[in-house]
C-alpha positions in Angstrom: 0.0 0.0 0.0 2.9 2.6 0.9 6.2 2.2 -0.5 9.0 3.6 -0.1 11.9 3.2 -2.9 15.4 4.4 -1.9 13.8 7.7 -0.5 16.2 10.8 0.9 14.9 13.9 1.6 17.1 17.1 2.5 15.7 20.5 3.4 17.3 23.4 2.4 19.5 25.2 4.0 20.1 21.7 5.8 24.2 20.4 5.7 22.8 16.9 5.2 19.5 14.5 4.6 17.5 14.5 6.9 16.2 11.0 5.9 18.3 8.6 3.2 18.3 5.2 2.1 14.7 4.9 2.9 13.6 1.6 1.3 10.5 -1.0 2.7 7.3 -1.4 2.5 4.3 -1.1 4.5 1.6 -3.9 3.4 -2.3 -3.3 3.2 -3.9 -3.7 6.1 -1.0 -3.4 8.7 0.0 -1.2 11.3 3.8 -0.3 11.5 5.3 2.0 13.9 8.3 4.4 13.2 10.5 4.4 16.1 13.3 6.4 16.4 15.4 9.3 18.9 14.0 12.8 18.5 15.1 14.3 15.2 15.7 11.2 12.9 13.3 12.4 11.1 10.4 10.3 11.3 7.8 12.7 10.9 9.8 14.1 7.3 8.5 10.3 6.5 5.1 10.5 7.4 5.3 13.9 5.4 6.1 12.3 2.2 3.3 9.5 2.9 0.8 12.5 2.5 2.3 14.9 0.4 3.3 17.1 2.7 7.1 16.7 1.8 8.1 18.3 -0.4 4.9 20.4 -1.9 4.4 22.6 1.2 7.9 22.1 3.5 10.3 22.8 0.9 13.3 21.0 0.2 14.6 18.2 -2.6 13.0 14.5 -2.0 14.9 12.1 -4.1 13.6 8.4 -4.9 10.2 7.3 -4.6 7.4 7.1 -2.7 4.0 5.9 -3.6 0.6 5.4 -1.6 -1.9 3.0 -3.4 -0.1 3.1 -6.5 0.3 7.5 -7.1 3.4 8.9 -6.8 4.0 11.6 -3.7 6.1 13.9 -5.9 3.3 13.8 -8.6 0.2 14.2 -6.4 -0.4 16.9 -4.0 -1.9 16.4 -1.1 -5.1 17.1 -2.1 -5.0 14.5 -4.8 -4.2 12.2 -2.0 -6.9 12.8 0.4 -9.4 10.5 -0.7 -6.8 7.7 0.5 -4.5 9.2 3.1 -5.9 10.8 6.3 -2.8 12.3 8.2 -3.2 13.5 12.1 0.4 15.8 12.9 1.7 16.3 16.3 0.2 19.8 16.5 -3.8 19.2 16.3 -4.2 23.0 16.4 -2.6 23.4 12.9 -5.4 20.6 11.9 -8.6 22.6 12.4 -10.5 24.4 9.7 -13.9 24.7 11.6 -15.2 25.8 14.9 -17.0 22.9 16.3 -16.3 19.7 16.9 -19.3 18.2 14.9 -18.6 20.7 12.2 -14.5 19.5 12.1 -16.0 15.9 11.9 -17.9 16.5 9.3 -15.6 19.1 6.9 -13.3 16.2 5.3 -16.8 14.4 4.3 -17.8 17.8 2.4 -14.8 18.1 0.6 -14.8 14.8 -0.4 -18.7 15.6 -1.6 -20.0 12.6 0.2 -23.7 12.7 1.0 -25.8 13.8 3.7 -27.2 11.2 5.4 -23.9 9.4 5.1 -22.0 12.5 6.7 -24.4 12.1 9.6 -23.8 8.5 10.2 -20.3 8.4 9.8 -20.0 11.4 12.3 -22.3 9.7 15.1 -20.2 6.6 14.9 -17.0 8.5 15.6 -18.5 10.6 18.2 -19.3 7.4 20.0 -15.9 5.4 19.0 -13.8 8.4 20.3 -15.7 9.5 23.2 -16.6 12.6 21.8 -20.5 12.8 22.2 -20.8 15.4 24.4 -18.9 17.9 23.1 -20.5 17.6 19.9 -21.3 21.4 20.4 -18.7 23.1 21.5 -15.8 25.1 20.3 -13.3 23.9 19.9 -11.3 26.1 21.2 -12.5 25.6 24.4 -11.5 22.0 24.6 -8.1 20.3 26.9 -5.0 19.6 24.7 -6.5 15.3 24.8 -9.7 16.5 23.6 -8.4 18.2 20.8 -6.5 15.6 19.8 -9.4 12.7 19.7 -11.1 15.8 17.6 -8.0 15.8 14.8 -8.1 11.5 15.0 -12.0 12.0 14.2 -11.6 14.5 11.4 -9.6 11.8 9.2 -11.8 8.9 10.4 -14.8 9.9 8.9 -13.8 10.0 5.6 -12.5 6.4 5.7 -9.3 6.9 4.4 -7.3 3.3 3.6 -4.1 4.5 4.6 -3.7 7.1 7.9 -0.8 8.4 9.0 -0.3 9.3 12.8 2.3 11.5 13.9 2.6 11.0 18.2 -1.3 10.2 18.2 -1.6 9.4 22.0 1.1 12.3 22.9 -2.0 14.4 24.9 -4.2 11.7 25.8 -4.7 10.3 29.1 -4.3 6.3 29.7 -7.7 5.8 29.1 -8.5 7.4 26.5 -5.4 6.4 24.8 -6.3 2.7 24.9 -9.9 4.0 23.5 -7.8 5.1 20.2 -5.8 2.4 19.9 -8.7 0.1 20.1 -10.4 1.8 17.6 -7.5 1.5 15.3 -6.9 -1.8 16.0 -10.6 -2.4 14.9 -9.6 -0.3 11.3 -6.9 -2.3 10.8 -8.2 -5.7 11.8 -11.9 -5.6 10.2 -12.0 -2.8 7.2 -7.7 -3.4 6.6 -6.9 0.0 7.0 -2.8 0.3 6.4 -1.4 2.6 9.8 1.8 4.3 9.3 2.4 5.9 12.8 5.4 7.5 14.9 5.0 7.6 19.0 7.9 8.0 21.4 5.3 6.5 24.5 5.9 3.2 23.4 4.5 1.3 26.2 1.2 2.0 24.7 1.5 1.0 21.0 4.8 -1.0 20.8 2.2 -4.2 21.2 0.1 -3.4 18.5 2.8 -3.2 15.8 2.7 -5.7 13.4 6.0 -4.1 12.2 8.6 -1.2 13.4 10.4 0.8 11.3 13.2 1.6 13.1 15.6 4.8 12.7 18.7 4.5 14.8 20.0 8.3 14.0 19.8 11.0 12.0 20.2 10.3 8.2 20.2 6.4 8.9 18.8 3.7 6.8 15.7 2.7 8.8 15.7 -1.1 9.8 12.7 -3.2 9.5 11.3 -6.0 11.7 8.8 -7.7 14.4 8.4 -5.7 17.1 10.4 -8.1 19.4 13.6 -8.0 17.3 13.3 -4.3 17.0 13.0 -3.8 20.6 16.0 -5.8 21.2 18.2 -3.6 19.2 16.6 -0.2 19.4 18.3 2.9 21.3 14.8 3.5 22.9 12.3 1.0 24.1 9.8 1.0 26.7 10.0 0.3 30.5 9.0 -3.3 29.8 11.6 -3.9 27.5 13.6 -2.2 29.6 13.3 -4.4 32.8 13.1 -7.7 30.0 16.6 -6.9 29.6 17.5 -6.2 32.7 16.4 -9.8 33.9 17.2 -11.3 30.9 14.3 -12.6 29.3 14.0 -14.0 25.6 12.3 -13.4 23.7 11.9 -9.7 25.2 8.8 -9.2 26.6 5.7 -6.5 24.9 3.2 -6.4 27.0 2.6 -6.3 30.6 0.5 -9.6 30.3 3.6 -11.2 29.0 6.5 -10.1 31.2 4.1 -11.3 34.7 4.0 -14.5 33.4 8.1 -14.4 33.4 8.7 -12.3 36.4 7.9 -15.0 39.3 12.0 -15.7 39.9 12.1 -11.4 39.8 9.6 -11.1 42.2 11.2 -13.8 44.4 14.5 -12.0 44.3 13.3 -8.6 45.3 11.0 -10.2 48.0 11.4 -8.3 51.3 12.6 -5.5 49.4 10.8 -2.0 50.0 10.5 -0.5 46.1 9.5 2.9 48.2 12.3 3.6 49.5 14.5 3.5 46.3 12.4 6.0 44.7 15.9 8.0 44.3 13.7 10.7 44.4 14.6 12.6 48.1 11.5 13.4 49.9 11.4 17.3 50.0 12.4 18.7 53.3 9.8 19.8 55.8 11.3 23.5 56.2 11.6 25.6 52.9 14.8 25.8 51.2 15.7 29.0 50.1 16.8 28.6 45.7 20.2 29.1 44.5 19.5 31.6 42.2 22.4 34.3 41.7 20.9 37.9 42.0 20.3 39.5 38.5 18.8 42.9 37.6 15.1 42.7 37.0 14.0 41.3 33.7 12.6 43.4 30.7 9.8 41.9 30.4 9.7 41.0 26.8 9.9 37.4 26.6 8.7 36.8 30.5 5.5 39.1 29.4 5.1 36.7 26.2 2.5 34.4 27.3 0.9 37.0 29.7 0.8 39.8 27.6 -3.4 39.8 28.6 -2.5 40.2 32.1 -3.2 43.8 34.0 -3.0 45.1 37.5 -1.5 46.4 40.4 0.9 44.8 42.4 -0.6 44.1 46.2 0.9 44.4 49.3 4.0 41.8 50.1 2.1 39.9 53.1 4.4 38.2 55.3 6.6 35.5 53.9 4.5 32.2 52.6 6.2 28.7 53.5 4.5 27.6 50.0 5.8 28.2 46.8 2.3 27.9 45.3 -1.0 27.9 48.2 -4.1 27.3 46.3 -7.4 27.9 48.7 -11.2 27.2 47.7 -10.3 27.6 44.1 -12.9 27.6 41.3 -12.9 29.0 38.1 -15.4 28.8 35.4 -14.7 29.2 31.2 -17.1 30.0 29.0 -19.8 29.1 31.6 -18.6 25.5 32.0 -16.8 24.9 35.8 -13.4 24.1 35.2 -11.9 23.7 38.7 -13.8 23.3 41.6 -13.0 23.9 45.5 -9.8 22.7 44.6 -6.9 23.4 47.8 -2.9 22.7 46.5 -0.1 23.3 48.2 3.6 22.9 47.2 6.4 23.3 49.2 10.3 24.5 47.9 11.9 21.7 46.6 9.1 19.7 46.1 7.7 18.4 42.8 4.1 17.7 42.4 2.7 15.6 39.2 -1.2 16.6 38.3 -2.6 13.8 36.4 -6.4 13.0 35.3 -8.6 12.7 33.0 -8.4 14.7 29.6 -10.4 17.7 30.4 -10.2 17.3 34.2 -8.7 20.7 34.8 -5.0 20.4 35.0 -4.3 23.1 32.7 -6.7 25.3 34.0 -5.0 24.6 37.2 -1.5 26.0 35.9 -2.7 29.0 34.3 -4.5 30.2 37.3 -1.1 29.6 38.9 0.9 31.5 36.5 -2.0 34.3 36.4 -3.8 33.6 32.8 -6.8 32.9 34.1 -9.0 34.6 37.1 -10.5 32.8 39.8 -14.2 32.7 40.0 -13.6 32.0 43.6 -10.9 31.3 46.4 -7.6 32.4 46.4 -4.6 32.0 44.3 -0.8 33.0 45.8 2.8 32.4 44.5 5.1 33.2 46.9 3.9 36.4 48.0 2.0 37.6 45.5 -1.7 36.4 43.7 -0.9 35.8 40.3 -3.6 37.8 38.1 -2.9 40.7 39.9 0.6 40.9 39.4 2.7 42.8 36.7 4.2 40.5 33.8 7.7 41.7 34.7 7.4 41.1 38.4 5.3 37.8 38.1 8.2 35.8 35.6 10.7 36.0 38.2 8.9 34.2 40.5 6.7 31.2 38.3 7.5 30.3 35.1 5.2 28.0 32.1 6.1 25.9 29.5 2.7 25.1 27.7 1.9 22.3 25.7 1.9 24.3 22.6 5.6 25.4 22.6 5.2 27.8 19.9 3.5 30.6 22.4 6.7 31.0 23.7 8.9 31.0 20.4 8.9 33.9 18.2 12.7 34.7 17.3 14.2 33.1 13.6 16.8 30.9 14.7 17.7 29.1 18.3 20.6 31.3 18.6 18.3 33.6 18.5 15.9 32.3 21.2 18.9 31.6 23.5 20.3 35.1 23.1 17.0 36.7 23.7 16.3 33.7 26.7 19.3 35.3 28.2 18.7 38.8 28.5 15.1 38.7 29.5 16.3 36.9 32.7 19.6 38.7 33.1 21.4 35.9 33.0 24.9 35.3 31.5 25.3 34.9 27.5 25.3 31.2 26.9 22.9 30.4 29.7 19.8 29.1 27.7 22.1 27.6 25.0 23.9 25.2 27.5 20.1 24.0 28.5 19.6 23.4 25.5 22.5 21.4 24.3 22.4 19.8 27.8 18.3 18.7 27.0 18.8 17.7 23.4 22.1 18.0 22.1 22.3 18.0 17.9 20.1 21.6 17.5 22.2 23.8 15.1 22.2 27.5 16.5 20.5 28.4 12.7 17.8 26.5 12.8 14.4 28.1 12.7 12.4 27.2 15.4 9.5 25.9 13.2 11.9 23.5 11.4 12.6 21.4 14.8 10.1 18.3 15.4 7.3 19.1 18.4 9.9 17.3 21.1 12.8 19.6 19.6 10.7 23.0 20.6 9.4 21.5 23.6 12.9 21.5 24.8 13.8 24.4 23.5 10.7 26.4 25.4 11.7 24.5 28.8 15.5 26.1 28.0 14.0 28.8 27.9 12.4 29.2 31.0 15.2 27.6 32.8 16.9 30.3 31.9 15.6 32.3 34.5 15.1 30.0 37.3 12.2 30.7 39.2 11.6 29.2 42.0 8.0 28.1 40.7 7.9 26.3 37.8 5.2 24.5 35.8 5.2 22.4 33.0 1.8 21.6 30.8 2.7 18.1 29.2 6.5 18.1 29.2 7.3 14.9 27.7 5.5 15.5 24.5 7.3 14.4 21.4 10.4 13.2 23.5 12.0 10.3 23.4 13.4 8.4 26.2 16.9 9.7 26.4 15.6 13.0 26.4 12.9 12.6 29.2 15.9 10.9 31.4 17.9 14.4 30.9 15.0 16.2 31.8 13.9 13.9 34.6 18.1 15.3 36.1 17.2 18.2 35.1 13.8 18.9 37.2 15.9 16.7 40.1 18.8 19.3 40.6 16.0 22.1 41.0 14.3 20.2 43.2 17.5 19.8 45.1 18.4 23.5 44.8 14.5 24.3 46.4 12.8 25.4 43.1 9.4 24.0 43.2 7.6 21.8 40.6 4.3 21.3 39.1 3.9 19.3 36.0 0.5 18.4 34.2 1.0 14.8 33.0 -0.4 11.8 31.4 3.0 10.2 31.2 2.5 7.8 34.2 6.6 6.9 33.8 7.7 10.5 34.4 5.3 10.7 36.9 6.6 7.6 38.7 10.2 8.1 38.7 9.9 11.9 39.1 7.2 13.0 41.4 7.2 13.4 45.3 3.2 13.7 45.1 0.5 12.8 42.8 -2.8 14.8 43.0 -5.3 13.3 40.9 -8.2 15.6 39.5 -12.0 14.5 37.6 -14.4 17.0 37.0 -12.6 19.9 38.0 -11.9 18.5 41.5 -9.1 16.9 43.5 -9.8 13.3 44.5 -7.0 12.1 45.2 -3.6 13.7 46.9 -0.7 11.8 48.3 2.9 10.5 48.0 3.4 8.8 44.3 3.8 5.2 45.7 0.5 5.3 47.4 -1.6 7.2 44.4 -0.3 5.6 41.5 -0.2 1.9 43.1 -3.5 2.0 44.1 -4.5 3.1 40.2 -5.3 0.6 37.3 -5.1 3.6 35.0 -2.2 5.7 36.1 0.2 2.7 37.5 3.5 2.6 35.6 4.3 -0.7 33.4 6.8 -2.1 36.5 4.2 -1.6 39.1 1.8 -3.7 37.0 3.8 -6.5 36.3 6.0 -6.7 39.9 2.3 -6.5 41.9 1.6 -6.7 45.0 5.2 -5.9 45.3 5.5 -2.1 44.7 8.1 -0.7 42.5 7.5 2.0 40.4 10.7 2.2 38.0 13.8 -0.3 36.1 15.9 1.6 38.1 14.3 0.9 41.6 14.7 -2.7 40.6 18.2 -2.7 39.2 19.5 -0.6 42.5 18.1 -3.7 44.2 19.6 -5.9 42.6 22.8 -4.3 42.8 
């Protein structure tokens, strides 16, 4: 169904391919995964599946690639849409329409498709995807998740026989993660829909590979196999082929069903053994450590204002010193006349770092932004430090809390990284070089021209998080961090967000990666509906959690372990 026939593709400007020697085949009716480090260009190949590469990025592709017999370089992409549905890693870039029943329906139109089909087709995805009651609203009103299962709809109702997926389950919680990989398990099994799909959160899809494509580094042929010999070479791999290596096991291990049935002499081993207390973690330290920050003139504003620029106010009163780095009271806030948080209290000590996990729509980012002063409470009281967020100037207010939002691009707006850096650096006073070193230190590789819209969704991630490094504040917060990042580059950020912790910055990350949360986090507070059900140290919340326990909890139970390297200091 796709082919791809010695395939290189090189963008201009660019000292070298950023794909080459790009030769299989994906069969009808099969779902392969691309799997790969950030930047190997994976998502340049899902590009030239629909068209994308070259006709609208730019740039020389060489070779050949075809999709149900038409030739890529031949057929734009809209001469390729009644075959190839294609969901990127930014669903916002997706969206032509307002609503989600209108975005459901607007490929259908195009395609001239008739009405009473339209309306069938888009009540069956509503229900496959979960989507039913938000039929109505805007779309710009919805989570990062909900947008996403919005973008996967868009290119299901057409019925397209080939889609191609670029991080599809990046924003999605655990459940509804599962939901959409059932659902294209069920296209590829009964209607023999061919899935081409890149994902760095392997634990979830590795298992329902019937191939993997496999691209070791940047400009290297891609190998192609099972899933099994593919994890047993690849530079990234999932927990569970992680600990399958770890003890041993052969054939390595997919699933957690699989590596239970094979971890009875584990278990026995680290019997007696207490998982919680190799965390690694450090529990943060009842008084309130004061950051290592150096002192550095006040900020201009510029960049620090960027995602605040909305904000206005006086600054209030400094009340006497808070032992919080973040004290939420009471708090509710209402958008668009849906509640979004209610009577929620959070408090998060220096040094501490605190993972906010939930259901897709469940209010974590609504959480965030009331800390870091986008958003007004309807109710209760908001403070940072010593001052309430929404009524503190932009200036003032970035020294103390900074955001790195899921979409990284509201932070980016210079032409090059150097450019970023430089600018990174004198917002937040610091010395020339400052936000660069992050940056190499996060994801080494990123050329100081590169324009920022030329990096994959991990690469700008990182370089957004660099860039609010930059000026250590003692608060920060972090909306989704590990989108579009591989394993090696979580690990550096997982040191990363420990030395802060150790130096007493505090932390507050948004996730639905249950690993980060698991190896990183001192607390987990759980949130449904807009309200905190759950709050307590990560062994005890996550454990206790079908959904949100990590792959090694699952498979060592009752024994509780959260992380490979828990177990491999234990065996040690």
């Amino acid at each position: 169904m796709i082919r791809f026939e010695d395939v290189s593709v090189t963008y201009d400007g660019a000292a070298g391919p950023t794909v080459r020697g790009v030769d299989f085949e994906v069969p009808e009716g099969e779902l392969v995964l691309l799997v790969g480090p950030s930047g190997v260009g994976k998502s340049t190949l899902l590009g030239a599946v629909s068209g994308l590469v070259p006709h609208f990025t730019g740039g020389t592709l060489r070779g050949r690639v075809t999709v149900a017999g038409r030739d890529t370089r031949t057929h734009k992409p809209r001469e390729l849409a009644d075959i190839v549905g294609t969901v990127g890693q930014d669903p916002l870039a997706h969206f032509v329409t307002d609503t989600v029943e209108d975005e459901l329906a607007y490929g259908m139109e195009s395609l001239g498709l008739a009405p009473d089909v339209m309306r069938r087709r888009v009540e069956e995805t509503l229900d496959l995807l979960g989507l039913a009651d938000l039929r109505h609203r805007p779309i710009a009103t919805l989570s990062g998740g909900q947008r996403q299962r919005v973008a996967i709809g868009s290119v299901l109702t057409p019925h397209p026989s080939v889609l191609v997926l670029d991080e599809p389950t990046s924003a999605l919680d655990p459940a509804a993660a599962e939901e959409v990989l059932a659902v294209l398990q069920r296209l590829v099994h009964d209607l023999g829909t061919t899935v081409l799909m890149a994902e760095h959160r392997l634990e979830r899809v590795v298992q329902y590979a019937d191939q993997v494509a496999l691209l070791p580094a940047p400009g290297a042929a891609p190998r192609l196999g099972t899933p099994a010999e593919m994890m047993a070479v690849s530079p990234v791999y999932p927990p569970v082929v992680d600990l399958g290596r770890l003890a041993g096991w052969s054939p390595l291990p997919l699933t957690v069903r699989d590596a239970r049935r094979r971890a009875a002499d584990l278990r026995r081993q680290l019997d007696g053994r207490d998982g919680a207390a190799l965390e690694g973690r450090g529990e943060p330290s009842d008084q309130p450590r004061r950051p290592r920050t150096r002192e550095r003139s006040a900020p201009p504003g510029t960049r620090g204002a960027t995602p605040f620029r909305r904000l206005r106010g006086r600054r209030e009163p400094t009340p006497a010193p808070s032992p919080h780095a973040a004290d939420v009271r009471a708090l509710a806030v209402t958008r668009g006349h849906v509640p979004a948080l209610r009577d929620v209290d959070l408090t998060v000590s220096p040094g501490e770092t605190v993972a906010l996990m939930g259901r897709n729509g469940a209010g974590k980012s609504t959480l965030l932004s009331a800390l870091v002063g986008l958003v007004r409470p309807s109710s209760g009281s908001v403070r940072v430090g010593d001052v309430t967020p929404h009524r503190t100037a932009p200036p003032e207010l970035v020294r103390r809390v900074g955001l790195v939002p899921q979409e990284p691009r509201d932070l980016l707006y210079a032409e090059t990284v150097a450019a970023e850096c430089a600018a990174a650096d004198a917002d937040a006073g610091a010395e020339p070089g400052t936000c660069r070193a992050l940056v190499s230190e996060l994801l080494p590789g990123i050329a100081d021209g590169t324009h920022p819209r030329d990096l994959s969704e991990g690469q700008r991630l990182t370089l957004a998080l660099a860039v609010v490094l930059t000026a250590r504040p003692p608060l920060l917060l972090l909306d989704e961090p590990t989108r579009g990042l591989d394993y090696a580059a979580k690990s550096r950020l997982v040191t990363l967000v420990r030395e802060l912790a150790a130096e007493g910055h505090a932390v507050v990350l948004a996730t639905h990666d249950v690993e980060l949360a698991a190896e990183l986090a001192h607390r987990v507070v759980l949130l449904a509906e807009g309200e905190v059900i759950a709050d307590g140290p990560t062994a005890d919340v996550v454990v206790s959690s079908p959904s949100f326990a990590p792959q090694v909890t699952k498979i060592l139970a009752p024994q509780r372990w959260l992380t490979v390297p828990q177990v491999r200091e234990a065996l040690s």
